[in-house]
N, CA, C and O atoms as CSV, one atom per row, in Angstrom:
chain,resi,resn,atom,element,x,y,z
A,1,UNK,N,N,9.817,31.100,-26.269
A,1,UNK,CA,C,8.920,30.987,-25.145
A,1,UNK,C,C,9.473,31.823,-23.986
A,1,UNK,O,O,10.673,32.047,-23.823
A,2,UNK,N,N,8.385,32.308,-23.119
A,2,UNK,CA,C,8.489,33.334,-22.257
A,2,UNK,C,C,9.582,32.465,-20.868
A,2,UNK,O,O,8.937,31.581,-20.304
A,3,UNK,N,N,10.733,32.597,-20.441
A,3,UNK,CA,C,10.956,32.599,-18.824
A,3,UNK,C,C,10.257,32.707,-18.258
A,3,UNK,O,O,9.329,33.442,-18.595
A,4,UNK,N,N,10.249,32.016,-16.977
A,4,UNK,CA,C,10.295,31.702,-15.629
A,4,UNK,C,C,11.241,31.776,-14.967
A,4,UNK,O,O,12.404,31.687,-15.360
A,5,UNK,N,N,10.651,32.050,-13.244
A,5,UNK,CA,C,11.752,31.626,-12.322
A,5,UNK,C,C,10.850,30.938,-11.117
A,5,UNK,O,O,9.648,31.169,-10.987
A,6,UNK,N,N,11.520,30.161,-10.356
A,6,UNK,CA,C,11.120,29.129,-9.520
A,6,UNK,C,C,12.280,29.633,-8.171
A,6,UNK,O,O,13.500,29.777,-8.255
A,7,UNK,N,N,11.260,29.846,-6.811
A,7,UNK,CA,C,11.809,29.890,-5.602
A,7,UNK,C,C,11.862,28.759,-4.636
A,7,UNK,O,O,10.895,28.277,-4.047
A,8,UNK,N,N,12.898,28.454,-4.561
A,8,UNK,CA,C,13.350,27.568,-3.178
A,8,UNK,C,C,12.427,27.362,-2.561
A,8,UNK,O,O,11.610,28.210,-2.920
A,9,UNK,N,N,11.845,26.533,-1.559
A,9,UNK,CA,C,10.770,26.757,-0.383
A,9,UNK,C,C,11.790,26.133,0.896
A,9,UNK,O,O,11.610,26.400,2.084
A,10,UNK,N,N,12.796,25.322,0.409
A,10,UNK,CA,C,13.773,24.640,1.856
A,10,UNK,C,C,14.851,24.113,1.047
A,10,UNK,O,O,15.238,24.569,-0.030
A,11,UNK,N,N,15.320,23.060,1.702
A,11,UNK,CA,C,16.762,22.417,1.398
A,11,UNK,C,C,16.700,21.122,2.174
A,11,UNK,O,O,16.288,20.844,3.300
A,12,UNK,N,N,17.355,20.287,1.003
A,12,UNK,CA,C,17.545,18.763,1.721
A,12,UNK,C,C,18.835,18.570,2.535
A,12,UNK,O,O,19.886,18.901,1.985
A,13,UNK,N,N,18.874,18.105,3.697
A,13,UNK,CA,C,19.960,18.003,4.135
A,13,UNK,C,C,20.561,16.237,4.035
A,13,UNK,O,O,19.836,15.534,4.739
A,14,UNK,N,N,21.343,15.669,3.548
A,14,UNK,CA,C,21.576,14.530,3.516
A,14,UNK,C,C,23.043,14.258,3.971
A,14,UNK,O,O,23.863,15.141,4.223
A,15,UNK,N,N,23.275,12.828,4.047
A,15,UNK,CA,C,24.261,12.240,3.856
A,15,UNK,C,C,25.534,12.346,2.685
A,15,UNK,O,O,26.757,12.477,2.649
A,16,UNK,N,N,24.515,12.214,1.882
A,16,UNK,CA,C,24.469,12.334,0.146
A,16,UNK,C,C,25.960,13.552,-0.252
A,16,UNK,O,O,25.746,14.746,-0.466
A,17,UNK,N,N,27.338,12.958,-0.277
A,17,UNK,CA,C,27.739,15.016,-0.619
A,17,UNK,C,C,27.921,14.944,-2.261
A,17,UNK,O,O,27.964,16.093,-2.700
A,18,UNK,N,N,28.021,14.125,-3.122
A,18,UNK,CA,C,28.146,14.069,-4.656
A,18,UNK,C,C,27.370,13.136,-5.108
A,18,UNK,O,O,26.818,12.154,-4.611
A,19,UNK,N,N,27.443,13.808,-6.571
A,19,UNK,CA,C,26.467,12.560,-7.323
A,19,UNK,C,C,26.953,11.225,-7.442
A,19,UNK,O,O,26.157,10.352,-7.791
A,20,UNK,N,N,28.478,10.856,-7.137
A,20,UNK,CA,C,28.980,9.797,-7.233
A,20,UNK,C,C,28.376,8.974,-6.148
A,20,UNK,O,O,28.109,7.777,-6.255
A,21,UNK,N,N,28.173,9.757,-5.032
A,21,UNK,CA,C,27.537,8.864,-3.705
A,21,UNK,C,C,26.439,8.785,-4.008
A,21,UNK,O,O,25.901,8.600,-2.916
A,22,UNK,N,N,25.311,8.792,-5.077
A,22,UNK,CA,C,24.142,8.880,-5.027
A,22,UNK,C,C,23.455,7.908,-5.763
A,22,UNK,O,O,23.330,7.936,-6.988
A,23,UNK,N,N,22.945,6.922,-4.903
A,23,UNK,CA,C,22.329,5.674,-5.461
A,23,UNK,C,C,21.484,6.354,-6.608
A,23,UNK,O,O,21.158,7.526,-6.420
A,24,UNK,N,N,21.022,5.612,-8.007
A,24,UNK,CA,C,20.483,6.041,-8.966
A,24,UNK,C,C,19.020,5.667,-8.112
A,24,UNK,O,O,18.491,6.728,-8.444
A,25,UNK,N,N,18.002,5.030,-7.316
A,25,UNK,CA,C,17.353,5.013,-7.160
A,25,UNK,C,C,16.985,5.400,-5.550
A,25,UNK,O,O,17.947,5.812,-4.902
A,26,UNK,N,N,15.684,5.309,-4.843
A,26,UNK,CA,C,15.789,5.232,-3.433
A,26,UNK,C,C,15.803,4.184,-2.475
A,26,UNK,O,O,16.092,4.155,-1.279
A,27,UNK,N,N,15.249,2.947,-3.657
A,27,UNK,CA,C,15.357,1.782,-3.012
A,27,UNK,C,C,16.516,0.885,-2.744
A,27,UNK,O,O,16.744,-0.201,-2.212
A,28,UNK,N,N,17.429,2.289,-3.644
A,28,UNK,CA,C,18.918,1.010,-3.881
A,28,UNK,C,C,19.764,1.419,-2.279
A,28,UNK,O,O,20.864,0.917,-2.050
A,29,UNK,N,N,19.404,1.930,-1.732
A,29,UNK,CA,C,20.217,2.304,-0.502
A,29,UNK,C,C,20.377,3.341,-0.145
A,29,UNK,O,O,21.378,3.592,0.526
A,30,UNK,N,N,19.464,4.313,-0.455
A,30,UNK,CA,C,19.428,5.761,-0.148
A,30,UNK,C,C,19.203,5.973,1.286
A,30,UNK,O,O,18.589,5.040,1.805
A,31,UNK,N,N,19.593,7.137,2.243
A,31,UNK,CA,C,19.441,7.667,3.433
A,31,UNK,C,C,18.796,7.898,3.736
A,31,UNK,O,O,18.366,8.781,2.994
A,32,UNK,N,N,17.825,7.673,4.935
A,32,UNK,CA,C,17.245,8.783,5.476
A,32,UNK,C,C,17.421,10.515,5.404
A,32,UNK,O,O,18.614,10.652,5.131
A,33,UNK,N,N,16.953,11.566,5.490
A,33,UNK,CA,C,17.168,12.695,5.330
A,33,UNK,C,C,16.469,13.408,6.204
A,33,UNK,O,O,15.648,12.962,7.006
A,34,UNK,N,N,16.946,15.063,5.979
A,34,UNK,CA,C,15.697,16.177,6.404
A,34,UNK,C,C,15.766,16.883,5.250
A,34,UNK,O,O,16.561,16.823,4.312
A,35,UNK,N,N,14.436,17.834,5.538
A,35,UNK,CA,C,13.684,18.259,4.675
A,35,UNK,C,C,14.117,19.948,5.365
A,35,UNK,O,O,13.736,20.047,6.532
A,36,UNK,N,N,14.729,21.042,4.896
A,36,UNK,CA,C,14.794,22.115,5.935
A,36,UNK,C,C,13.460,23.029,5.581
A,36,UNK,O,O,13.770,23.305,4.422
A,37,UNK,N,N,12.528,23.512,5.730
A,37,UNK,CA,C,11.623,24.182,4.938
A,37,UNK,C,C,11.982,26.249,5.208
A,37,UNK,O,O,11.759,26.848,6.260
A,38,UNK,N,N,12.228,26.521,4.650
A,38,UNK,CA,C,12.665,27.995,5.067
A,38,UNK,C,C,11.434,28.617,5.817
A,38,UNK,O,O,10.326,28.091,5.719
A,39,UNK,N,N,11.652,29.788,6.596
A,39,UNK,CA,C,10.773,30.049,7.709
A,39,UNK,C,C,9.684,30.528,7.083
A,39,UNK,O,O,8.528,30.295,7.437
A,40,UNK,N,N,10.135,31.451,5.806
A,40,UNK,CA,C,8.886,32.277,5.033
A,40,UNK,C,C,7.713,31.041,4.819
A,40,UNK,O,O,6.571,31.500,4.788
A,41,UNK,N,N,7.772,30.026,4.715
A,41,UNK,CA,C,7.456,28.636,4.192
A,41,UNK,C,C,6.901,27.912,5.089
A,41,UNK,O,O,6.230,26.937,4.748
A,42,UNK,N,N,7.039,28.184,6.165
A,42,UNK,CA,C,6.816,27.305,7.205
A,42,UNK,C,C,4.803,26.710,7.605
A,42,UNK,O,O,4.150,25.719,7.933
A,43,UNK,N,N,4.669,27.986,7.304
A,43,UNK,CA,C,3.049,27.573,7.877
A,43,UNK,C,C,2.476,26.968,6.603
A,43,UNK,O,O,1.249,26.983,6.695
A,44,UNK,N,N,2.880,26.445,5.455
A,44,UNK,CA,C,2.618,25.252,4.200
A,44,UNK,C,C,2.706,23.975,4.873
A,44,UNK,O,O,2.090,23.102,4.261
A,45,UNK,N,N,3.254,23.592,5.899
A,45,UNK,CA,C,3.077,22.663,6.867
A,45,UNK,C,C,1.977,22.715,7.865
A,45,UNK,O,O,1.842,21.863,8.744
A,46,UNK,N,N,1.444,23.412,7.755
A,46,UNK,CA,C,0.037,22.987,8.895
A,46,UNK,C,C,-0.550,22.079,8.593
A,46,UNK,O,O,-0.946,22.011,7.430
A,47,UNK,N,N,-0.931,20.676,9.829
A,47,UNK,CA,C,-1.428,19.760,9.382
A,47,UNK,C,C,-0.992,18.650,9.137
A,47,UNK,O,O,-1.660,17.635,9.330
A,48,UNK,N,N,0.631,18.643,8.501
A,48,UNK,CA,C,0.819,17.536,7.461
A,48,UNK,C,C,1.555,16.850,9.106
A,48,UNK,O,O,1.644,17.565,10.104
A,49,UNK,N,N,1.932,15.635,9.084
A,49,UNK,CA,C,2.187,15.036,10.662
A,49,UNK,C,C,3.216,13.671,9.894
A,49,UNK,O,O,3.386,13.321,8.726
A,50,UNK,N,N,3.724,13.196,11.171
A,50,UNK,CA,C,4.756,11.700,11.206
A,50,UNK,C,C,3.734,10.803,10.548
A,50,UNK,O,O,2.773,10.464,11.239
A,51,UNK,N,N,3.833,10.284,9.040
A,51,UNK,CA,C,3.441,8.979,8.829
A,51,UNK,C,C,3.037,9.375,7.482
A,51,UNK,O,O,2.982,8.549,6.571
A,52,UNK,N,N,2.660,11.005,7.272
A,52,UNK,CA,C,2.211,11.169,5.655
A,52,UNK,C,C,3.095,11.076,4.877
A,52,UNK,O,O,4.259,11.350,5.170
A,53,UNK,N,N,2.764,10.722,3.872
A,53,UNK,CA,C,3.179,10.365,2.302
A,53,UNK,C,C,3.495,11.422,1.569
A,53,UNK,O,O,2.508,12.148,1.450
A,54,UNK,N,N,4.533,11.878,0.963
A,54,UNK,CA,C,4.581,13.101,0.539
A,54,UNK,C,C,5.630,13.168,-1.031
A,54,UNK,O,O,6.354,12.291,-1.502
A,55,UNK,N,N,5.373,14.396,-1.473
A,55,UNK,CA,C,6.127,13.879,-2.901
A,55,UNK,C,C,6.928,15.232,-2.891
A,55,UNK,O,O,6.245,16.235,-2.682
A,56,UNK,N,N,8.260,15.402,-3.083
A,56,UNK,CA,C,9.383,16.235,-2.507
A,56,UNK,C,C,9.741,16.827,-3.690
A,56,UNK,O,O,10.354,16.062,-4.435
A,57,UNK,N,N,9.572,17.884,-4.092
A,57,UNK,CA,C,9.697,17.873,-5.778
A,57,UNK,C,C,11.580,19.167,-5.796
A,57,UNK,O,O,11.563,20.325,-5.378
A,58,UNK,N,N,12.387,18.730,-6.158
A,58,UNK,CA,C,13.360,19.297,-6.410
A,58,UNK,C,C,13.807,19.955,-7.233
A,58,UNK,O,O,13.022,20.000,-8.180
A,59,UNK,N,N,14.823,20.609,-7.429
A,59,UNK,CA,C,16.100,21.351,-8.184
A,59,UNK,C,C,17.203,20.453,-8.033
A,59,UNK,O,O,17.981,20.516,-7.081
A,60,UNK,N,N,17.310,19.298,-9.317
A,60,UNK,CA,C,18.735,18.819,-9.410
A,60,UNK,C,C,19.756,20.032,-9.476
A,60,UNK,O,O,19.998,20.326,-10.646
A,61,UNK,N,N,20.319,20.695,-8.692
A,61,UNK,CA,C,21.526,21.768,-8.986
A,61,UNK,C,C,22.304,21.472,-9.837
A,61,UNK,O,O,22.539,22.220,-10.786
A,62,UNK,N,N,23.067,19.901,-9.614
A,62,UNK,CA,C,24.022,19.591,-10.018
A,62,UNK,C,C,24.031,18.817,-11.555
A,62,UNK,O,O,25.095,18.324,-11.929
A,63,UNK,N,N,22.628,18.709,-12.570
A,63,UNK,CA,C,22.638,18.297,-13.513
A,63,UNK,C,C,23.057,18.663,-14.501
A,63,UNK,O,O,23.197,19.879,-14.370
A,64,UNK,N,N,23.503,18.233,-15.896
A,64,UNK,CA,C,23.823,18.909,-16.974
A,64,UNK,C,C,22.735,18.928,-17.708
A,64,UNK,O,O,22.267,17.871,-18.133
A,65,UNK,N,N,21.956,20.554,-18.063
A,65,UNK,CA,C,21.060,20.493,-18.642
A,65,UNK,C,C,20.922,20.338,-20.345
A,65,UNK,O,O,19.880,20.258,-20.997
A,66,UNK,N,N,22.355,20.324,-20.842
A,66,UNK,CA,C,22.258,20.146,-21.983
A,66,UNK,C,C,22.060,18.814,-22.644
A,66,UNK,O,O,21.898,18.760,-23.863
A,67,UNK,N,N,22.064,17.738,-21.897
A,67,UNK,CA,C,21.774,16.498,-22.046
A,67,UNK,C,C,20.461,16.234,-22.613
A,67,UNK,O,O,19.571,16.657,-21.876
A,68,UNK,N,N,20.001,15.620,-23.781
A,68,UNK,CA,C,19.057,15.342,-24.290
A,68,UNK,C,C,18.927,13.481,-24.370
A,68,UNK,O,O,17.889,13.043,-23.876
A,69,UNK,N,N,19.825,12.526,-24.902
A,69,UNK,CA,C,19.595,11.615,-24.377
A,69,UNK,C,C,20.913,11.040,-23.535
A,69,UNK,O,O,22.021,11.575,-23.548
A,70,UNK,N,N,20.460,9.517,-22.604
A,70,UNK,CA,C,21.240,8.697,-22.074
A,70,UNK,C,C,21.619,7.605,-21.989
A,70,UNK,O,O,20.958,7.082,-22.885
A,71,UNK,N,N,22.270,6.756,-21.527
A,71,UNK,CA,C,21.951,5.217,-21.554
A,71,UNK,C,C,21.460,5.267,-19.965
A,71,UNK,O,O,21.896,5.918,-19.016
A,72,UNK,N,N,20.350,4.292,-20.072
A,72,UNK,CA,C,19.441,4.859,-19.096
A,72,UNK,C,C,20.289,3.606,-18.153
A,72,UNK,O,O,20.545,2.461,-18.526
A,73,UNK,N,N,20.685,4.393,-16.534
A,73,UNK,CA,C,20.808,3.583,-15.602
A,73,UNK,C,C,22.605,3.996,-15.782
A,73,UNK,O,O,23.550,3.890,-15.001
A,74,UNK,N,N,22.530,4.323,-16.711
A,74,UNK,CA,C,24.337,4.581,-17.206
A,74,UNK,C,C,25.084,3.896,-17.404
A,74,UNK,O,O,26.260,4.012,-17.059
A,75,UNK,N,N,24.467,2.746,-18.183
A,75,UNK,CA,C,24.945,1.566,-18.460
A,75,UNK,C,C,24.877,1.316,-20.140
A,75,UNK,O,O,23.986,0.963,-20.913
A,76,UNK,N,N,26.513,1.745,-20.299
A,76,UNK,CA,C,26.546,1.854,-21.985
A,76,UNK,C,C,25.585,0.236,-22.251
A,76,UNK,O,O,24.792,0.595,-23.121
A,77,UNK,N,N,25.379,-0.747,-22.064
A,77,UNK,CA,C,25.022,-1.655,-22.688
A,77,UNK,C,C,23.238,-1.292,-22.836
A,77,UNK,O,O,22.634,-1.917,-23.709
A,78,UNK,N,N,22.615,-0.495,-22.150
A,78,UNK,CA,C,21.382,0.239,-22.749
A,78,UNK,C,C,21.550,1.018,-23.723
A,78,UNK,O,O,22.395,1.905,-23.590
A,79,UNK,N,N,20.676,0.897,-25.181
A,79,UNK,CA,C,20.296,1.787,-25.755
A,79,UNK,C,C,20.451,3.375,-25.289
A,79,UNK,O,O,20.067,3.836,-24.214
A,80,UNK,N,N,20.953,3.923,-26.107
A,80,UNK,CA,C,20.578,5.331,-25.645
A,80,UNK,C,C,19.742,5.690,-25.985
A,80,UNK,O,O,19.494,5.325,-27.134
A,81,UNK,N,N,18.617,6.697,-25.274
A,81,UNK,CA,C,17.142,6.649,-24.881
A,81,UNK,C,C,17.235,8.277,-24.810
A,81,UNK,O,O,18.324,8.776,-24.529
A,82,UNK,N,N,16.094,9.119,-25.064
A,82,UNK,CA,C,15.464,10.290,-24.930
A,82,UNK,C,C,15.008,10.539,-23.029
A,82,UNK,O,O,14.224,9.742,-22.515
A,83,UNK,N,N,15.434,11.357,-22.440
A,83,UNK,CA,C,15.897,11.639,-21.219
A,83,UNK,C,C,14.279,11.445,-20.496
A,83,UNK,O,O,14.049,10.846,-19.446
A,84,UNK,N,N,13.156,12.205,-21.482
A,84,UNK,CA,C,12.156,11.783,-21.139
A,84,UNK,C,C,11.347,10.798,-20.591
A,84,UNK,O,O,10.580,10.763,-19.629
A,85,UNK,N,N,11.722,9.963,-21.483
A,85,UNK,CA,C,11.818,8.334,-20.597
A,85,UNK,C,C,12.491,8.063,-19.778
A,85,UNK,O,O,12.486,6.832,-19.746
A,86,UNK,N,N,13.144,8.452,-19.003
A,86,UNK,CA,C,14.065,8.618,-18.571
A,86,UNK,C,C,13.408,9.204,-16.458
A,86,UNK,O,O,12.457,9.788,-15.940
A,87,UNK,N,N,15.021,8.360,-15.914
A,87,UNK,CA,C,14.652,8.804,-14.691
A,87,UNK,C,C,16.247,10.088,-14.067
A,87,UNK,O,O,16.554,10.774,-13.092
A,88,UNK,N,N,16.746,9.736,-15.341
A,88,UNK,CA,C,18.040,10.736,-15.783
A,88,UNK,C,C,17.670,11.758,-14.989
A,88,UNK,O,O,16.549,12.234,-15.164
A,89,UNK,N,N,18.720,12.414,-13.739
A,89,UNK,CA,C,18.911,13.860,-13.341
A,89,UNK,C,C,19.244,14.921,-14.365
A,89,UNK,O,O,19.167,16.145,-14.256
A,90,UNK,N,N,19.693,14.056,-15.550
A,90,UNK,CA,C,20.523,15.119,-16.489
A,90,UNK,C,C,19.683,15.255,-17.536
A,90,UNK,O,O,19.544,14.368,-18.379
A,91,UNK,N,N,19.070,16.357,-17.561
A,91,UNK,CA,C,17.972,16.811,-18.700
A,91,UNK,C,C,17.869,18.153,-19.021
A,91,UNK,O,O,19.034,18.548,-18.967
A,92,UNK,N,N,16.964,19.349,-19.407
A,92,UNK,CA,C,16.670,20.597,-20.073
A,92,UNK,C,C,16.310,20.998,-18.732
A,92,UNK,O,O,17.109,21.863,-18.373
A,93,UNK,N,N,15.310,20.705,-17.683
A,93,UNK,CA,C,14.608,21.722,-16.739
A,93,UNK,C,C,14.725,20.412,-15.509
A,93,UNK,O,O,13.754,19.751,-15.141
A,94,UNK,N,N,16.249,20.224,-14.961
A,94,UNK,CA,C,16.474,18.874,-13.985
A,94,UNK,C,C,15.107,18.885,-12.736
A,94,UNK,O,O,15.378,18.751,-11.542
A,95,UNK,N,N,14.054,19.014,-13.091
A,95,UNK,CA,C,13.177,18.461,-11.884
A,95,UNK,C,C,12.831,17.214,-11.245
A,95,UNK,O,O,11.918,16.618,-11.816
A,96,UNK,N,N,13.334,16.621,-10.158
A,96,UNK,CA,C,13.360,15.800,-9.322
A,96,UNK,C,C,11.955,15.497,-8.270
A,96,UNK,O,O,11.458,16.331,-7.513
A,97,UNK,N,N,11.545,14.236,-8.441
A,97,UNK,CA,C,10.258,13.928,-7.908
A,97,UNK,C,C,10.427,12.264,-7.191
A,97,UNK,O,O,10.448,11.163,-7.742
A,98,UNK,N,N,10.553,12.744,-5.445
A,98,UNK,CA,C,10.474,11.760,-4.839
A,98,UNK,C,C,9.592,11.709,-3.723
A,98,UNK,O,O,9.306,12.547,-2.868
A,99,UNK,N,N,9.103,10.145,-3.990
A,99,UNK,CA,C,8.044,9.907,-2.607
A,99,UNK,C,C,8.562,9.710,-1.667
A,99,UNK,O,O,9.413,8.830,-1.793
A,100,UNK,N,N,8.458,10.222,-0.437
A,100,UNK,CA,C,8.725,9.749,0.882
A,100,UNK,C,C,8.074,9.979,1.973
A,100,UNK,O,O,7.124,10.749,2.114
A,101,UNK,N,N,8.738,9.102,3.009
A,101,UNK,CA,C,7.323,9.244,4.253
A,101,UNK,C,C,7.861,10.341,5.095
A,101,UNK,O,O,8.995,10.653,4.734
A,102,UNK,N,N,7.341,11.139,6.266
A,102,UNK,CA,C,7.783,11.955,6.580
A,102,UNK,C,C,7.785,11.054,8.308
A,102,UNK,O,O,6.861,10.444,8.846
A,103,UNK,N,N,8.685,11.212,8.620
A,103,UNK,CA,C,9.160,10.492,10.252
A,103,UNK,C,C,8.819,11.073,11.158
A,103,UNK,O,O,8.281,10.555,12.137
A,104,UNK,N,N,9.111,12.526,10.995
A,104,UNK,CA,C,8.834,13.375,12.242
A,104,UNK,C,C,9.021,14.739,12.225
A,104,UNK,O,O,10.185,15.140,12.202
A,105,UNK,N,N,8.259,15.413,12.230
A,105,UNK,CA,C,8.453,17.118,11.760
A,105,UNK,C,C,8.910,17.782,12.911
A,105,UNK,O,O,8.167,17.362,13.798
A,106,UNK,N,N,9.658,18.531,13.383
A,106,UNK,CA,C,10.134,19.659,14.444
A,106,UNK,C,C,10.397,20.968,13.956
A,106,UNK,O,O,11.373,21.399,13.340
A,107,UNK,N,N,9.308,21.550,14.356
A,107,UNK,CA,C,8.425,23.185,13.726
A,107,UNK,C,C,9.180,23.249,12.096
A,107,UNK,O,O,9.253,22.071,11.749
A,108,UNK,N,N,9.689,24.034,11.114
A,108,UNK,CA,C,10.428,24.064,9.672
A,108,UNK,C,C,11.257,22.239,9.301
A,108,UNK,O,O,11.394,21.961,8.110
A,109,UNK,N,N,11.638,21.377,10.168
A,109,UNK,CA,C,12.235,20.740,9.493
A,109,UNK,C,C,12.049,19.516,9.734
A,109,UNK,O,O,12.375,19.079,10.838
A,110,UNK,N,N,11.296,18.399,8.440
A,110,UNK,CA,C,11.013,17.194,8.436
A,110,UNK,C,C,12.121,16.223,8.699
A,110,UNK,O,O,13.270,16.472,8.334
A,111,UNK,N,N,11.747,14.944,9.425
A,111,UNK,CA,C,12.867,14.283,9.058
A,111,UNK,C,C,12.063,13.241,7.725
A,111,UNK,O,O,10.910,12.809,7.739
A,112,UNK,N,N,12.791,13.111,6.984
A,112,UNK,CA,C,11.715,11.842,6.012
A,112,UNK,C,C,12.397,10.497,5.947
A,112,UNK,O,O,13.254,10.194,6.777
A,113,UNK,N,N,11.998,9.618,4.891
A,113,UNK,CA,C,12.577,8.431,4.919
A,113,UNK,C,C,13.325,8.362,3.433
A,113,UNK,O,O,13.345,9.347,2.695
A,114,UNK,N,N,13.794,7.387,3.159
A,114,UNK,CA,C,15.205,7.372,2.285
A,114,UNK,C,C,14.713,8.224,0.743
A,114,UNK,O,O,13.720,7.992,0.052
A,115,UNK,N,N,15.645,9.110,0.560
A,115,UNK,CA,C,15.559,9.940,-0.773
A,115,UNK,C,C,16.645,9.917,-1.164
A,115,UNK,O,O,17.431,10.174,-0.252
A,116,UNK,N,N,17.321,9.651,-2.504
A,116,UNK,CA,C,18.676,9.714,-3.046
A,116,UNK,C,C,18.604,11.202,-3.860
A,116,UNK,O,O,18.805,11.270,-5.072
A,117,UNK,N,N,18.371,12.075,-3.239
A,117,UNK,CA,C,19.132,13.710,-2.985
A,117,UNK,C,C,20.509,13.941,-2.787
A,117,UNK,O,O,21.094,13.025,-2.209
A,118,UNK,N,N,21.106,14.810,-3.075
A,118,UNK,CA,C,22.403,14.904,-2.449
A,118,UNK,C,C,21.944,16.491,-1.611
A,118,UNK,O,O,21.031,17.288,-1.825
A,119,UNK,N,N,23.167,16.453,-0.502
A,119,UNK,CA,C,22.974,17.456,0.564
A,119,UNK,C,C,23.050,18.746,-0.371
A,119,UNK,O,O,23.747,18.920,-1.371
A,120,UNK,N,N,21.910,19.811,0.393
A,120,UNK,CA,C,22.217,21.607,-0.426
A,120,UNK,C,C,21.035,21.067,-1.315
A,120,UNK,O,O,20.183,21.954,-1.369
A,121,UNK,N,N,20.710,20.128,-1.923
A,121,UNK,CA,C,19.666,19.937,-3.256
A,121,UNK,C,C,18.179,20.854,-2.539
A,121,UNK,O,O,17.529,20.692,-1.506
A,122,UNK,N,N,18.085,21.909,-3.769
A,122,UNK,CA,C,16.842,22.853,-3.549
A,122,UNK,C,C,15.295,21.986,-2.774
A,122,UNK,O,O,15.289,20.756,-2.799
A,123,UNK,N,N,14.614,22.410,-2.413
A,123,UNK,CA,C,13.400,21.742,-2.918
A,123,UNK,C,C,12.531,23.173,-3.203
A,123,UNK,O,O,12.644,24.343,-2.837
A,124,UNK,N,N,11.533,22.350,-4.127
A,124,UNK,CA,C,10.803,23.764,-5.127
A,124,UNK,C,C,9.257,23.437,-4.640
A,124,UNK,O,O,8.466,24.357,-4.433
A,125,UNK,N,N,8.850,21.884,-4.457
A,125,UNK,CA,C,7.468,22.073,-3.687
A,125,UNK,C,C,7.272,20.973,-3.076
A,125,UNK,O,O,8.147,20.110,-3.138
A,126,UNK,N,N,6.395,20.804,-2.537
A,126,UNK,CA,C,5.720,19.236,-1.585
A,126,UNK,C,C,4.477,19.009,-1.861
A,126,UNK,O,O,3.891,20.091,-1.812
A,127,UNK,N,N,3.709,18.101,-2.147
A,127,UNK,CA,C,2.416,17.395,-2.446
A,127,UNK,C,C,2.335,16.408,-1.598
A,127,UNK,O,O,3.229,15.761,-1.052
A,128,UNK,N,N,0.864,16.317,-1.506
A,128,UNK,CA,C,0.407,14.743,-1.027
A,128,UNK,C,C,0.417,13.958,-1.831
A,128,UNK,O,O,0.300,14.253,-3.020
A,129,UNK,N,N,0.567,12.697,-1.383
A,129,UNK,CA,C,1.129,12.015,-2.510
A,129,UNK,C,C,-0.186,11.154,-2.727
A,129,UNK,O,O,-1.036,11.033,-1.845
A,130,UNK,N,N,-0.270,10.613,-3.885
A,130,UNK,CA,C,-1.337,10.370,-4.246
A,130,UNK,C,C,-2.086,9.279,-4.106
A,130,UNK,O,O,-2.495,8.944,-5.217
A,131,UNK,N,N,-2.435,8.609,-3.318
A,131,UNK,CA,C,-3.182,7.298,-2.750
A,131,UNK,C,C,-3.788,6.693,-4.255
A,131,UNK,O,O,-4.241,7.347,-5.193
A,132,UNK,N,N,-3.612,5.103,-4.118
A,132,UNK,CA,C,-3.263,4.256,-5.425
A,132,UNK,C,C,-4.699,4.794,-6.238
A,132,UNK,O,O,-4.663,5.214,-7.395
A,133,UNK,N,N,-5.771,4.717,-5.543
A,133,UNK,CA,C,-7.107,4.916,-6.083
A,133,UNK,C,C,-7.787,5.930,-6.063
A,133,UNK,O,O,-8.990,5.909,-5.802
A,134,UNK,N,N,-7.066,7.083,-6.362
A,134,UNK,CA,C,-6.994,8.710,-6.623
A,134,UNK,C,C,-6.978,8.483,-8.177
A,134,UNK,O,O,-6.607,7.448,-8.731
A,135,UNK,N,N,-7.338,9.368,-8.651
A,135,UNK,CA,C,-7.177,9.818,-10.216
A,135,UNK,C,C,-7.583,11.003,-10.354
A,135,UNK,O,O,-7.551,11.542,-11.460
């Protein structure tokens, strides 16, 4: 199958500096963050404001992509499981997909609400996120 390549659009800035610091989920105690959006990038924000819902789609940098399965949660006492099922950073093409609210934008850079990112982590795009009774 043919390559691809995928461009940056910003960078997360966090708390976050390793995967060891990085809650497996966002609810487990993840940080607040920013969102940096690079300047070329910038006017993809027209519009979007403090309070929208947004879905932050990443570049795990730091995953091992040769990983096919895990014990999910990383807890040898799970089955090891196909990554697919999986909320595993460590997979074939590490893409990262988190909801968060956005707090307060100042011109390129959001602040949002808790994402378990680690700091430098790419971001590759942003969506609205999808209201329950969308399909």
């Amino acid at each position: 199958m043919k390559r691809f390549s995928i461009t940056p659009i910003g960078i997360i800035r966090s708390e976050i500096k390793s995967r060891k610091d990085a809650p497996l989920f966002y609810t487990e105690g993840a940080p607040n963050a920013f969102l940096e959006i690079l300047p070329a990038y910038a006017e993809g924000l027209h519009r979007m404001q403090a309070g929208d819902d947004i879905i932050v789609i990443t570049w795990l940098h730091r995953a091992h992509r040769e990983v096919l399965k895990v014990h999910p949660r990383g807890d040898v006492a799970n089955p090891l499981t196909g990554v697919f099922l999986t909320r595993s950073p460590d997979r074939p093409n590490p893409v990262g997909l988190h909801r968060v609210k956005v707090l307060e934008i100042k011109r390129n850079r959001l602040h949002i609400g808790a994402i378990e990112a680690i700091d430098g982590t790419p971001v590759i795009d942003i969506k609205p996120a999808v209201k329950s009774n969308d399909h």
